[in-house]
VEXTI-153557 format. One record per residue (C-alpha): residue in three letters; x, y, z; residue number from 1. Coordinates in Angstrom, 2 decimals. Example, Ala and Ser with C-alpha at 12.3 -4.5 7.8 and 13.67 -1.06 7.14 Angstrom:
// VEXTI-153557
{site 'Ala'; {12.30; -4.50; 7.80}; 1}
{site 'Ser'; {13.67; -1.06; 7.14}; 2}
This chain:
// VEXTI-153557
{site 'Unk'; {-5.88; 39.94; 10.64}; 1}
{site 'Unk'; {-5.47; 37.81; 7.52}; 2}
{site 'Unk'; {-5.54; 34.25; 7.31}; 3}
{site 'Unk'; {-2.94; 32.91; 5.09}; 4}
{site 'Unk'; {-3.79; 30.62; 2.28}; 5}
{site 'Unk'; {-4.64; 27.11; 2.67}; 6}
{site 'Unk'; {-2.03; 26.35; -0.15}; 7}
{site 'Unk'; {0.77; 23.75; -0.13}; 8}
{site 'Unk'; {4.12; 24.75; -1.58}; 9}
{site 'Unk'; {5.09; 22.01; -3.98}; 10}
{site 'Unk'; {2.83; 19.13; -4.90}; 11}
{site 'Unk'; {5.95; 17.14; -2.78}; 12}
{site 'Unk'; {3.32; 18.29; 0.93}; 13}
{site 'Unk'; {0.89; 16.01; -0.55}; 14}
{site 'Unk'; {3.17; 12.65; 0.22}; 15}
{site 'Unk'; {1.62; 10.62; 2.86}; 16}
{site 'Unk'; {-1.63; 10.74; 5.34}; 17}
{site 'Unk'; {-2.89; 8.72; 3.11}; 18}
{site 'Unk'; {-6.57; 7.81; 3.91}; 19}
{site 'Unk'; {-7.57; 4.24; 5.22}; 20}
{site 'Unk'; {-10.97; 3.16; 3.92}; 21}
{site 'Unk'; {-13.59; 0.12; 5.28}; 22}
{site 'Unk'; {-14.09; -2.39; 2.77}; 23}
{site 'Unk'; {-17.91; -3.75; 2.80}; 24}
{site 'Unk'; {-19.15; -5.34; -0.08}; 25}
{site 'Unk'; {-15.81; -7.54; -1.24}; 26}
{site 'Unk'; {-16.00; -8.57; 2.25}; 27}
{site 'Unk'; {-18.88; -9.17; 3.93}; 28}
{site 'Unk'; {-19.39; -12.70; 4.32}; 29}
{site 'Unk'; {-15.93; -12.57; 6.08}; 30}
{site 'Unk'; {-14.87; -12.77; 9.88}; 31}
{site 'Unk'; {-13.12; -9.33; 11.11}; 32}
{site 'Unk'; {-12.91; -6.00; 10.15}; 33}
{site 'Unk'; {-10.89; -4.92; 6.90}; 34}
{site 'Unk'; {-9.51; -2.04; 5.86}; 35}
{site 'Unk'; {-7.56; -0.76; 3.11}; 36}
{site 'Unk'; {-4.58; 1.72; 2.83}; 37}
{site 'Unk'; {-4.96; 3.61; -0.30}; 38}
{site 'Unk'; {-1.64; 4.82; -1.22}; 39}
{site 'Unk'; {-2.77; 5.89; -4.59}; 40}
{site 'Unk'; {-3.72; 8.90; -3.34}; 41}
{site 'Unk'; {-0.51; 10.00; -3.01}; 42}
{site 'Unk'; {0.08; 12.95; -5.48}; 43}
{site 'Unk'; {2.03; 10.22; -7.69}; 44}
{site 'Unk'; {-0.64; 7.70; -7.67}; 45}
{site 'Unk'; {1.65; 5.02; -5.46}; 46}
{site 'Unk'; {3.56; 4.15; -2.09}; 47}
{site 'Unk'; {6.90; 4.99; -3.68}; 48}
{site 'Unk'; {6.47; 8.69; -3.29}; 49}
{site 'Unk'; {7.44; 8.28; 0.38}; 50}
{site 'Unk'; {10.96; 6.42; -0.23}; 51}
{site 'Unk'; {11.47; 8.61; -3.35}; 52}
{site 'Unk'; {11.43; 11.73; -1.28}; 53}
{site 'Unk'; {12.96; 10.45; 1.60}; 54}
{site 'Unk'; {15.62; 8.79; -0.36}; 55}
{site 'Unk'; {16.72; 11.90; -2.08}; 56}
{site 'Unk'; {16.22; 14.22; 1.04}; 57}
{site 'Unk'; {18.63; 12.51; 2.90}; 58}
{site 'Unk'; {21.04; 12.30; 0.30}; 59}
{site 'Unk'; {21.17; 16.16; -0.17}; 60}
{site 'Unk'; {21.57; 16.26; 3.86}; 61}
{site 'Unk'; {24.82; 14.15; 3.41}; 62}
{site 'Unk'; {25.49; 16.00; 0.26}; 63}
{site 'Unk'; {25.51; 13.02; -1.82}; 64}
{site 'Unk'; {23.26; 14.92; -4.33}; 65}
{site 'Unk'; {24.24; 18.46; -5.59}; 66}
{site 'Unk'; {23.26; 20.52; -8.04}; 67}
{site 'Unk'; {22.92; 19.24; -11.37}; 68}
{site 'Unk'; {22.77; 15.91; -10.30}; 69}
{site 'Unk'; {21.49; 13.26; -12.15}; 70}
{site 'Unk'; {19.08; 10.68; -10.38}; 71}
{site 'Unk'; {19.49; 7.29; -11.45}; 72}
{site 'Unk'; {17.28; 4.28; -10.19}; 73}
{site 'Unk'; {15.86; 0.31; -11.81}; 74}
{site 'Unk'; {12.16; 0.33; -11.39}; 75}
{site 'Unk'; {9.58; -1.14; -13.06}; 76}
{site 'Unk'; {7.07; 2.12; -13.09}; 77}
{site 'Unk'; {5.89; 3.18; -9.68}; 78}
{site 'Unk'; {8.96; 4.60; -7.91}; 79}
{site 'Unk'; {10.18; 5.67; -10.93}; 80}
{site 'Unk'; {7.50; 8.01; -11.26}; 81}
{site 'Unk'; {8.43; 9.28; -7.96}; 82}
{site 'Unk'; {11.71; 10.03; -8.13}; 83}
{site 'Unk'; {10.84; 11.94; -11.58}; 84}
{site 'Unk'; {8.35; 14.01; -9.55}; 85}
{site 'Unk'; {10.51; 14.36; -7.01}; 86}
{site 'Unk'; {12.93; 15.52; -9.45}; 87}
{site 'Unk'; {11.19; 18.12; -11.19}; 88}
{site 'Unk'; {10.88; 20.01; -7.97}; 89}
{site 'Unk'; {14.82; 19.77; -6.83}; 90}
{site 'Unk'; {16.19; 20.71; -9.64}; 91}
{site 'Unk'; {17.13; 17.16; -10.81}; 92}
{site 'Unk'; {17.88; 14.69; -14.06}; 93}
{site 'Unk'; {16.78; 11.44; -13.97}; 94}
{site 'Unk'; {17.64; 7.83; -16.02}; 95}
{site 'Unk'; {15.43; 4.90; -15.30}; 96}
{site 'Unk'; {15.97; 1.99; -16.48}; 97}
{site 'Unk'; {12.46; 0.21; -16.50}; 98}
{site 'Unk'; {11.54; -3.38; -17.20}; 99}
{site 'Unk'; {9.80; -4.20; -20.06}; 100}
{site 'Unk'; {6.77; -6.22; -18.12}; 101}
{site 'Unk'; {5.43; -2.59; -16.98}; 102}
{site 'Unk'; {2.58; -1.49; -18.73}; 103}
{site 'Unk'; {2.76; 1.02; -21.76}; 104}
{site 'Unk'; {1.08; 3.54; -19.17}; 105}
{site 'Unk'; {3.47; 3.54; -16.66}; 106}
{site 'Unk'; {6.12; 3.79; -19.07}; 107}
{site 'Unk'; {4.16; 7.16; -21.12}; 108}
{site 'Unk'; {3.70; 9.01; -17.60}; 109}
{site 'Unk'; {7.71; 8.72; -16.61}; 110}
{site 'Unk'; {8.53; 9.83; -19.89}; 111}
{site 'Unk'; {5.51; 13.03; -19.44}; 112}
{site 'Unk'; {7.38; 13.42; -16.16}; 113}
{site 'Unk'; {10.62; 13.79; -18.10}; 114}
{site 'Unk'; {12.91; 10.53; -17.18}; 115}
{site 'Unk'; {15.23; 8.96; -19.88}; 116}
{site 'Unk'; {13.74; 5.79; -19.93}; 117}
{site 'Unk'; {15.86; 2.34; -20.68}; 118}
{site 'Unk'; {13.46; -0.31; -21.69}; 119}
{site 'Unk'; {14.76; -3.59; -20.59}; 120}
{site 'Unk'; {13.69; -7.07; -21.12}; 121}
{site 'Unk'; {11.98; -8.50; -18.03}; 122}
{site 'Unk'; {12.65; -12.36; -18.05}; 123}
{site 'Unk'; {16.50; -12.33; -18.09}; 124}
{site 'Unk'; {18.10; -13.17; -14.57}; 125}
{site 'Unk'; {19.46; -10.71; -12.40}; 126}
{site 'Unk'; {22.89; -10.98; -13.33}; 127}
{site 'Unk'; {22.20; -10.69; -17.13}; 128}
{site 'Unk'; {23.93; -7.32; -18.49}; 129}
{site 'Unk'; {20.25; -6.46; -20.08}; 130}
{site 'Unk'; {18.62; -6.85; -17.10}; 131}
{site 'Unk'; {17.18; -3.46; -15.64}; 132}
{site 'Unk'; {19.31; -3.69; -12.66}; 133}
{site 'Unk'; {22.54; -4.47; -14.77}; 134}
{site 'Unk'; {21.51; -1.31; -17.13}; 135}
{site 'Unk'; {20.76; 0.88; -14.07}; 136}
{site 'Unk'; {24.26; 0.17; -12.79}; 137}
{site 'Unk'; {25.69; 0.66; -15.59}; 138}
{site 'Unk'; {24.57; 3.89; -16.54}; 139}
{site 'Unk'; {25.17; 5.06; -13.19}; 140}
{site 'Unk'; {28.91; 4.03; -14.06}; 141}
{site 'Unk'; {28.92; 6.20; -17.03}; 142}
{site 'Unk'; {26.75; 9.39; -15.82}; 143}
{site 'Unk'; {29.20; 11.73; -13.95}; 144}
{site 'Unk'; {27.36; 13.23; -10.79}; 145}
{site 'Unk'; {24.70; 10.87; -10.65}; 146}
{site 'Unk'; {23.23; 8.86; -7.29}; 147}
{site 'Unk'; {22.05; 5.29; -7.68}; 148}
{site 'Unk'; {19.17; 5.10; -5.79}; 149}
{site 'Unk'; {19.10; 1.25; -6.01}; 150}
{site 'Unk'; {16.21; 0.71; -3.58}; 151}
{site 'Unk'; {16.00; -2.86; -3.35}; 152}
{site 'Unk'; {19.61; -3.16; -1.30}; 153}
{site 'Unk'; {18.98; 0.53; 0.19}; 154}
{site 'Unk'; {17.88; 0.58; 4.19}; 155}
{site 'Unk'; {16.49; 4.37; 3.50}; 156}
{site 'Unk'; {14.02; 2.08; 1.30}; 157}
{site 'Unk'; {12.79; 0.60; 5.14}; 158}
{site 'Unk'; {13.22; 4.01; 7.15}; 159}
{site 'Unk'; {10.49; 5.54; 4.89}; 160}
{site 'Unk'; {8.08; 3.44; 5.81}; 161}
{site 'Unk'; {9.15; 3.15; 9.16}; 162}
{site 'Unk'; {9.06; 7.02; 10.08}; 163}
{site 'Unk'; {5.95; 7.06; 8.07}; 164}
{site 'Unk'; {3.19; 4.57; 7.02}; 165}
{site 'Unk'; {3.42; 2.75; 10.40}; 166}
{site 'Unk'; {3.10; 5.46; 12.51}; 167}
{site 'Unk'; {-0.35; 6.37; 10.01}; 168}
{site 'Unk'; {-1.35; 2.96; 10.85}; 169}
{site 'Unk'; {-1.21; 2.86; 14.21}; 170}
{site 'Unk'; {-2.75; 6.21; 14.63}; 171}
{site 'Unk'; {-5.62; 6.04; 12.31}; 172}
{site 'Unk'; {-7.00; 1.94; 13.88}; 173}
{site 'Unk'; {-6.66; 3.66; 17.75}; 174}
{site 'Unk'; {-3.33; 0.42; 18.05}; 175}
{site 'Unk'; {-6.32; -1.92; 17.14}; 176}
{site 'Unk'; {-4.53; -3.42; 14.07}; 177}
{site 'Unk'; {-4.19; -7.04; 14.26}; 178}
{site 'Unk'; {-3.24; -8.40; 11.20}; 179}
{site 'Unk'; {-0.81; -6.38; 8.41}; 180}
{site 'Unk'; {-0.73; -7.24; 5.05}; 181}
{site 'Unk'; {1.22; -6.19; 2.18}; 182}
{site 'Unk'; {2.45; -7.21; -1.38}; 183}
{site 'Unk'; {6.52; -7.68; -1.17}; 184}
{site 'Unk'; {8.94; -6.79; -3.90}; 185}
{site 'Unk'; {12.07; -4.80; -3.20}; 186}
{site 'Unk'; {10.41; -5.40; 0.91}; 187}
{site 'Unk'; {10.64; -1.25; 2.03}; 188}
{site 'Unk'; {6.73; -0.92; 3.05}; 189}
{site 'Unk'; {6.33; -4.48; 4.72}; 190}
{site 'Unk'; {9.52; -4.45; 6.11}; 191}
{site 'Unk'; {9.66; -0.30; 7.49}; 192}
{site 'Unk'; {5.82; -0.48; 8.45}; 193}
{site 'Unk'; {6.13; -3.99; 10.64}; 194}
{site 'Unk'; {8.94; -2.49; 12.42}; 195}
{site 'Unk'; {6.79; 0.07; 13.65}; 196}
{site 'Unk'; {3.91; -2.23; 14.21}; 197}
{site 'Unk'; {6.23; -5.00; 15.89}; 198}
{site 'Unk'; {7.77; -2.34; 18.44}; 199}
{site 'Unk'; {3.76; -0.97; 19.51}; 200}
{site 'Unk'; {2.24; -4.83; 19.58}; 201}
{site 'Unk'; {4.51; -7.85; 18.65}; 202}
{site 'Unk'; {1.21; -9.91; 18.44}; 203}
{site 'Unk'; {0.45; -8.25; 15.35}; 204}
{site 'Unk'; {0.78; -10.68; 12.57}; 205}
{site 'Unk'; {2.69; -9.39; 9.32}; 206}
{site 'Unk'; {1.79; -11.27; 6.25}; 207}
{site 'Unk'; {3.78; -10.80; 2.60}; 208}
{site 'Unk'; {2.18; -11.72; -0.64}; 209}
{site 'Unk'; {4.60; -13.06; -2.92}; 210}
{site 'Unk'; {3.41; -14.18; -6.77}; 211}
{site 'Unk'; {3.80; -17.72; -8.29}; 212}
{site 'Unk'; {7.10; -17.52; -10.23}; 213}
{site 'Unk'; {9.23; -15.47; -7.30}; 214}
{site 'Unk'; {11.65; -16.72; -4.82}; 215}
{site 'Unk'; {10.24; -14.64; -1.63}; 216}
{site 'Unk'; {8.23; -17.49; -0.08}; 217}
{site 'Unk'; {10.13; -20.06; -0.38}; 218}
{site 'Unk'; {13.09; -17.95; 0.76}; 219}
{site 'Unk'; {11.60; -16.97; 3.89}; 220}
{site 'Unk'; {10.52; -20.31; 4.44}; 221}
{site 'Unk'; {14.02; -22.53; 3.90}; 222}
{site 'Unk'; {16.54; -19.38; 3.44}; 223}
{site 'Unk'; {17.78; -21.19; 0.33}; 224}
{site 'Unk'; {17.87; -19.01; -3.00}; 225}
{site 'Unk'; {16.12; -21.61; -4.92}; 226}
{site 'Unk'; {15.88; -20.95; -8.76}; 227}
{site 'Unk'; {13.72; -23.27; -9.82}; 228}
{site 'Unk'; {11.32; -21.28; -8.37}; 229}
{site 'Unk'; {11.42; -18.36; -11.12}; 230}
{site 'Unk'; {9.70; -18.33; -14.03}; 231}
{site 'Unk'; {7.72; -15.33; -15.89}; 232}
{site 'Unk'; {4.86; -14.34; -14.52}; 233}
{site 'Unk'; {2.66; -11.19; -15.35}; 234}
{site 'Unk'; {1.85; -8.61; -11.64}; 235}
{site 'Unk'; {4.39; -5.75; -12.03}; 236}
{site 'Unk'; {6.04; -4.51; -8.66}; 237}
{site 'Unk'; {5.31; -7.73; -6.30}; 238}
{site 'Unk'; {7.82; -10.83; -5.80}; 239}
{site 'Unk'; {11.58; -11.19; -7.19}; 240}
{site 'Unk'; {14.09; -13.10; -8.82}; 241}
{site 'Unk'; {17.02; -11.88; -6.54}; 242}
{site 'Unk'; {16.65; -11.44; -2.40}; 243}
{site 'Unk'; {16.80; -7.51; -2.09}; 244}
{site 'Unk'; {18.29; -6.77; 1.41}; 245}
{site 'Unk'; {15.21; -3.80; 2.00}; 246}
{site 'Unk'; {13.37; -7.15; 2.86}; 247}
{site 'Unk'; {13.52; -7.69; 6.56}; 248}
{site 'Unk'; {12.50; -11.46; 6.72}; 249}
{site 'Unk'; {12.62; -12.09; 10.02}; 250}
{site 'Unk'; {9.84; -9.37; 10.59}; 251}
{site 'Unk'; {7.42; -10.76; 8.28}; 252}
{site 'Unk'; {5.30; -13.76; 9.60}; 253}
{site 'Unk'; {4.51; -15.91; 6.56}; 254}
{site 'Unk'; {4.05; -14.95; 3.22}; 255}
{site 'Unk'; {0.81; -16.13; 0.64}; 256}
{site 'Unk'; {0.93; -16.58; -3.19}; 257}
{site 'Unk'; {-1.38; -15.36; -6.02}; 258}
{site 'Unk'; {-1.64; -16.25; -9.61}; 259}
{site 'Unk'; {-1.78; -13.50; -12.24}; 260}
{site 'Unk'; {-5.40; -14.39; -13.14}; 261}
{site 'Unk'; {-6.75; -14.23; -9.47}; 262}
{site 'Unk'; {-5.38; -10.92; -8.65}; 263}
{site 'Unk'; {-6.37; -9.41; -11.99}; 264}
{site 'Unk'; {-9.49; -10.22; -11.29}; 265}
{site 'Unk'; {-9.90; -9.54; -7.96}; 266}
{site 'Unk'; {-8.59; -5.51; -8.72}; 267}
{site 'Unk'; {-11.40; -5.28; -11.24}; 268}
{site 'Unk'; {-13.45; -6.87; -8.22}; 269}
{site 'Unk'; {-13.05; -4.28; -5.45}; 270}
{site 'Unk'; {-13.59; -1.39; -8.39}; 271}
{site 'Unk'; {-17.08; -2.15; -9.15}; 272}
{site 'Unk'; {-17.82; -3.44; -5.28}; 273}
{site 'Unk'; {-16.29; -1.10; -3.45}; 274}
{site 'Unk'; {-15.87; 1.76; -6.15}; 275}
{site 'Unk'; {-11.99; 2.10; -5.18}; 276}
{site 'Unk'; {-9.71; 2.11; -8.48}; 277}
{site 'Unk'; {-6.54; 0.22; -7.20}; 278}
{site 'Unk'; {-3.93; -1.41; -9.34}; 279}
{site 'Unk'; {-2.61; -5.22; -10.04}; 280}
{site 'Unk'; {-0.55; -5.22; -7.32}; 281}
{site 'Unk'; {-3.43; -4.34; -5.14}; 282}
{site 'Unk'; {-5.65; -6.72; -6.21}; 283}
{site 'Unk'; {-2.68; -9.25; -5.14}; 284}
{site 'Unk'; {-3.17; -8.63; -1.75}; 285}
{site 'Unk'; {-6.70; -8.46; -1.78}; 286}
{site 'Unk'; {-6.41; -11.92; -3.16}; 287}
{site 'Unk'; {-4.41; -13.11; -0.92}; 288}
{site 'Unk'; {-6.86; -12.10; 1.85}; 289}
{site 'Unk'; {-9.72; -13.96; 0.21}; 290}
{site 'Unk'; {-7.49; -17.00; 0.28}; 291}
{site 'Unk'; {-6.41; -16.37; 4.22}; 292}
{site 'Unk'; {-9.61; -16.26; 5.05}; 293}
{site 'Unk'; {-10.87; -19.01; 3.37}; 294}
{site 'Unk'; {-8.30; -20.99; 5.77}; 295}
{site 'Unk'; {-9.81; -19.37; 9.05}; 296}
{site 'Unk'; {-6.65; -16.92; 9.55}; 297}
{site 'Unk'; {-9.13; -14.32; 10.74}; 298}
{site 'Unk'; {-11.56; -14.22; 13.22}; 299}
{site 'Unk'; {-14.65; -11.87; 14.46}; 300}
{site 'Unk'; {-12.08; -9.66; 16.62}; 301}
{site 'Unk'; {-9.57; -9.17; 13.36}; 302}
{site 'Unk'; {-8.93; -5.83; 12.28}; 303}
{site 'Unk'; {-7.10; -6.23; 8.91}; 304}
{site 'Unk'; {-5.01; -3.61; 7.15}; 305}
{site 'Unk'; {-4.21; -4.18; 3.53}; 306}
{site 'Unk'; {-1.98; -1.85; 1.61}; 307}
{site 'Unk'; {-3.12; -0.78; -1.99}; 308}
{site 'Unk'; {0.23; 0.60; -2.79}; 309}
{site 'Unk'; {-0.44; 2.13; -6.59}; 310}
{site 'Unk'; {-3.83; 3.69; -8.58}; 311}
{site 'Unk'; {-5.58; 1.57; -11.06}; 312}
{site 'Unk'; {-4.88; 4.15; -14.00}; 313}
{site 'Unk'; {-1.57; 2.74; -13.92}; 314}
{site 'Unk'; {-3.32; -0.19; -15.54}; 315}
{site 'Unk'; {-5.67; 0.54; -17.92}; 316}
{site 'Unk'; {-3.58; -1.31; -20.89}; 317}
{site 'Unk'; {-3.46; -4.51; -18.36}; 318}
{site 'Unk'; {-6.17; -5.22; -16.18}; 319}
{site 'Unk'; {-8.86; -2.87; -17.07}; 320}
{site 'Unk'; {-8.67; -3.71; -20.68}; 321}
{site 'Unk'; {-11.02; -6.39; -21.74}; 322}
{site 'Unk'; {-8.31; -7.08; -24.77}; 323}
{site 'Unk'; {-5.27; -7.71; -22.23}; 324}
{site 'Unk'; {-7.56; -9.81; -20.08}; 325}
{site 'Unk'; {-8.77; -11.83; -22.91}; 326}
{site 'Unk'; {-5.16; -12.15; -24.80}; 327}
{site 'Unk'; {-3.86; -13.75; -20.98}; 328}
{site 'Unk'; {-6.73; -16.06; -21.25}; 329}
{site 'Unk'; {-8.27; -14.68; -18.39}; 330}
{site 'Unk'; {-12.06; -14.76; -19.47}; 331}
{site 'Unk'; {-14.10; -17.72; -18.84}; 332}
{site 'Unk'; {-17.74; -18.29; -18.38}; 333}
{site 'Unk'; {-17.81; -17.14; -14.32}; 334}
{site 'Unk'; {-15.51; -14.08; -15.33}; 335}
{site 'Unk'; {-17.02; -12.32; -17.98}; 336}
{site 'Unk'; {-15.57; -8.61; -19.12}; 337}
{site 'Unk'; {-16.80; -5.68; -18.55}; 338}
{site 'Unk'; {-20.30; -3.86; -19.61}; 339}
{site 'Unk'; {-20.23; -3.35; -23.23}; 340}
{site 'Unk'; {-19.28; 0.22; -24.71}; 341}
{site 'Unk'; {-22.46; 1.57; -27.47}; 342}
{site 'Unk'; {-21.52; 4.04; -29.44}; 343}
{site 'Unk'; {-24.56; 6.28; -30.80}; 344}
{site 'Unk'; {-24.70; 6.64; -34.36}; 345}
C-alpha cells in the first residue's frame, strides 16, 4: 500500500512545536537549569505567527472576515509579517501601519510579503494622529471590508498563547518548569502562556522584562499610568507607552528592566556562545536573566524557560551590524565588534 507524502499543505502547518533548546556556555557559572524557547523557528521567523493565525481563523469562524477582505493591524515588524503570511494563503489584503523604530529589514520582508506599509514616527504618544496606532485606526476607518486586528486590546492575542505555547511548555520540561520568563509588549505570550502555567503549578514564578523608557514596570508595580516614565529608547517589540489590555498583570509576578546596550549585546552574546541567532528582543530577556541571577532569584533546583520570540535576521541592520552598534555608542574597550571581514585581492 502507499504511504502518502510527508508533505504539509501550506507553510501555515509549520506554526508552533517550536523546539526548546539547553543553554550551556552563556550560562554555566549559573545556579539552575535554563532553557530557551526558540520561536524563530516558526516559518515566519517569530512568536506572532501563532496569534496571527489564530486571530484571523477565528474571525472567518464568526465571519468577521470574508472574501476580499482587507487585513489591517499596528505593528512594529514581527506580527506584521505574520498576518502578511497568513494572508497570502487566505486569500487576503493587508495595510500595516509600522513604526518607524523597526529596522529597515523588517520593514523590506513585509513589503516582499506584499503589505502596504505606513511608516510612522515612533516617539509620538499614543494618542498622536501619526502615531502607528492612530494611522492603523484610521485606515481601518477608511478601508471598506477590512478587520482591525489591533492586538494589543484583543483577548484572541492571550488565547493563542494559551491554547498553544503553554501547553508546549509544560509538555516538553515533563511540568518541571519553575521559573517563566518573557519580554512584554502588547502582553499575549506572557500573559496566554502563564495562564496555562498558573492553572498546572501556581508556584511557578512568571517574570516580564520591560525596557528602560516603558511604563510596564512601574505599572504593575503602583497601577498608576505614570508618563514620566517614557522616553525613546531603541529594542523594537518589548515595553509600551500605553497599557494594552492583552497584558494580564495580575498573572505576571514582577517584571525586570534592560537597557538597549545590555541586551544588544547580550543577543550577539548567546550567537557566538551558544550558536543560536535570536533577535534584540531576545537578547532582552536573556539579559534580564543574567541580572536575576546575579540577585540569587535562582537556585540549583531552577528550571528556567526563556522565550526568544523573533530570529536574529530580523536584525542584521541593528544589532549585528558593527556600524549600528558603533553609531549607538555601544563599543567600548570590554565590547569590541565583531571579527574583521578580509577581502582577497
Amino acid at each position: 500500500m502507499k504511504q502518502p507524502l510527508r508533505v504539509s499543505q501550506n507553510i501555515l502547518e509549520l506554526i508552533g512545536n517550536t523546539p526548546m533548546i539547553k543553554l550551556n556556555k552563556v550560562t554555566q557559572n549559573l545556579e539552575g537549569e535554563f532553557l530557551v524557547k526558540f520561536e524563530g523557528q516558526n516559518p515566519g521567523h517569530s512568536t506572532k505567527d501563532r496569534i496571527a493565525l489564530h486571530i484571523i481563523e477565528q474571525a472567518e469562524k464568526k465571519g468577521i472576515l470574508k472574501k476580499g477582505s482587507t487585513i489591517i493591524e499596528t505593528t512594529s515588524g514581527n506580527t506584521g509579517f505574520s498576518l502578511a503570511m497568513v494572508s497570502i494563503i487566505k486569500g487576503y489584503k493587508c495595510i500595516l501601519a509600522v513604526s518607524s523604530k523597526s529596522s529597515n529589514d523588517k520593514i523590506d520582508m513585509l513589503k516582499a510579503m506584499g503589505a502596504k506599509v505606513y511608516v510612522c514616527p515612533a516617539h509620538v504618544s499614543a494618542d498622536d494622529p501619526r502615531s502607528y496606532y492612530q494611522v492603523a485606526k484610521r485606515l481601518h476607518l477608511e478601508t471598506a471590508n477590512s478587520v482591525y486586528i489591533n492586538q494589543y486590546f484583543n483577548e484572541l492575542n492571550i488565547e493563542a498563547h494559551y491554547l498553544t505555547t503553554g501547553p508546549e511548555i509544560w509538555e516538553q520540561t515533563n511540568g518541571e518548569i519553575t521559573h517563566f520568563i518573557a519580554a512584554s509588549g502588547t502582553g499575549g505570550t506572557i500573559s496566554g502562556t502563564a495562564r496555562f502555567l498558573k492553572e498546572q503549578n501556581p508556584n511557578i514564578k512568571i517574570i516580564g522584562v520591560d525596557a528602560f523608557g516603558s511604563i510596564l514596570k512601574k505599572f504593575h508595580e503602583t497601577k498608576e499610568f505614570d508618563s514620566n516614565e517614557i522616553y525613546p529608547y531603541r529594542i523594537e517589540g518589548l515595553g509600551k507607552n500605553l497599557i494594552p489590555s492583552a497584558t494580564d498583570f495580575d498573572i505576571i509576578d514582577f517584571f525586570e528592566k534592560v537597557t538597549d546596550e545590555d541586551a544588544a549585546h547580550k543577543a550577539r552574546e548567546v550567537a557566538l556562545t551558544e550558536g543560536i541567532f535570536a533577535g534584540y528582543t531576545s537578547g532582552a530577556a536573556m539579559q534580564a536573566t543574567m541580572q536575576l541571577a546575579s540577585r540569587g532569584v535562582f537556585d540549583k533546583n531552577s528550571k528556567v524557560v526563556i522565550i526568544f520570540p523573533d530570529h536574529g535576521s530580523r536584525y542584521m541592520a541593528k544589532i549585528y551590524s558593527d556600524k549600528w552598534m558603533q553609531e549607538q555608542g555601544f563599543f567600548d574597550s570590554e565590547k569590541e565588534a565583531q571579527q574583521e571581514i578580509e577581502y582577497i585581492k
